[in-house]
Residue, then its C-alpha position, 0 to 999 in steps of 0.5 A: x527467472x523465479x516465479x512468486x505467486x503474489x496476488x494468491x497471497x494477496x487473495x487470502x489475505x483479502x479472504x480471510x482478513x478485514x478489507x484492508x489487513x496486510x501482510x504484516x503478521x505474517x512477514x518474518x525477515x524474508x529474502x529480497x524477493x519475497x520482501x518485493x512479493x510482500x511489498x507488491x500484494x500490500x500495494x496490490x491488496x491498498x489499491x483494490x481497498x481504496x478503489x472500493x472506497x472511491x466507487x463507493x463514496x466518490x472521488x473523496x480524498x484522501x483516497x483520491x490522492x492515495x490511490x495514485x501513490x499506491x500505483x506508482x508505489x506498485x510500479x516501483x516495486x515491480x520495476x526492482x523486481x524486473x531488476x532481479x529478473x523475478x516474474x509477477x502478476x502485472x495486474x492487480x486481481x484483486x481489483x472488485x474483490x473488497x467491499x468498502x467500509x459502511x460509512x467514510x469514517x469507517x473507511x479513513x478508520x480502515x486507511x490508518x490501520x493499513x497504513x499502521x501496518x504496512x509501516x510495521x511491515x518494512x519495519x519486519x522487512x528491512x532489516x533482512x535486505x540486502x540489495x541496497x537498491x530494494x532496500x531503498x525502494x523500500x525505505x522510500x514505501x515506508x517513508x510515503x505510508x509513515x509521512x503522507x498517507x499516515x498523516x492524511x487518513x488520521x486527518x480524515x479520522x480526526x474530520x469525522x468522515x469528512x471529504x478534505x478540501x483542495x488538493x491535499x498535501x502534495x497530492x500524494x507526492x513529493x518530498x520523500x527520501x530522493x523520489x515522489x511517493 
């Protein structure tokens, strides 16, 4: 087994970059597993990012909705990863480590430029994959960040701030390419 030092990674990042900046600078065309480190530190450094948002301001979508497509988007990750037979962190120690934005606007503000650049990120990554099936996991994670959390954040720019009603937009599932997002 190889082993990759992904939440190290995910900790600098989170040190020395806004709350919510990903890895997408830094990612030139990368292997399939540093393509799958990239790809969890970004789930890992989003969760840890709207965690501080919902402990801050509550249980406000679209947080609330994200959040659980974020765990599941790292779950899938991890699941190709066990695939390949590469080790990684299982928990997320980046958890408690981000302050939240000042206001709600700030933080749904924070939300599209995350997700702006974690679609830019598999945008630099996909191209190098060559297991279909990490490029699938993949394809599937920039297909949630462009068509859903994209989307609901920019809603929540365009409120003010404001908390959206109801349950959202299939609460964060559903509708991707052959999976839930």
């Amino acid at each position: 087994m190889r082993h990759f030092k992904i939440l190290p990674l995910a900790a600098a990042l989170a040190v020395s970059a806004p709350a919510c900046s990903t890895p997408a600078e830094s990612a030139p065309a990368a292997t399939d597993a540093e393509a799958l480190e990239l790809a969890l530190a970004d789930e890992y450094l989003a969760e840890a990012t709207y965690t501080a948002v919902l402990e801050k301001f509550g249980n406000v979508r679209p947080f609330s909705n994200i959040i659980s497509a974020e765990r599941h988007h790292a779950d899938l990750v991890k699941a190709e990863m066990d695939r390949l037979g590469l080790e990684y962190s299982p928990s997320n120690d980046l958890a408690g480590q981000i302050e939240a934005p000042e206001t709600l606007l700030s933080a749904c503000e924070t939300g599209v430029t995350a997700e702006e650049e974690n679609i830019a990120l598999y945008d630099r990554l996909l191209p190098g994959i060559v297991d279909p099936q990490v490029r699938e996991t993949l394809t599937k994670l920039q297909w949630a960040s462009r068509e859903r959390h994209l989307p609901a954040f920019e809603r929540c720019v365009a409120r003010g701030g404001q908390a959206g009603q109801g349950a959202g937009q299939g609460r964060g599932f559903g509708g991707g390419p052959g999976r839930n997002n």
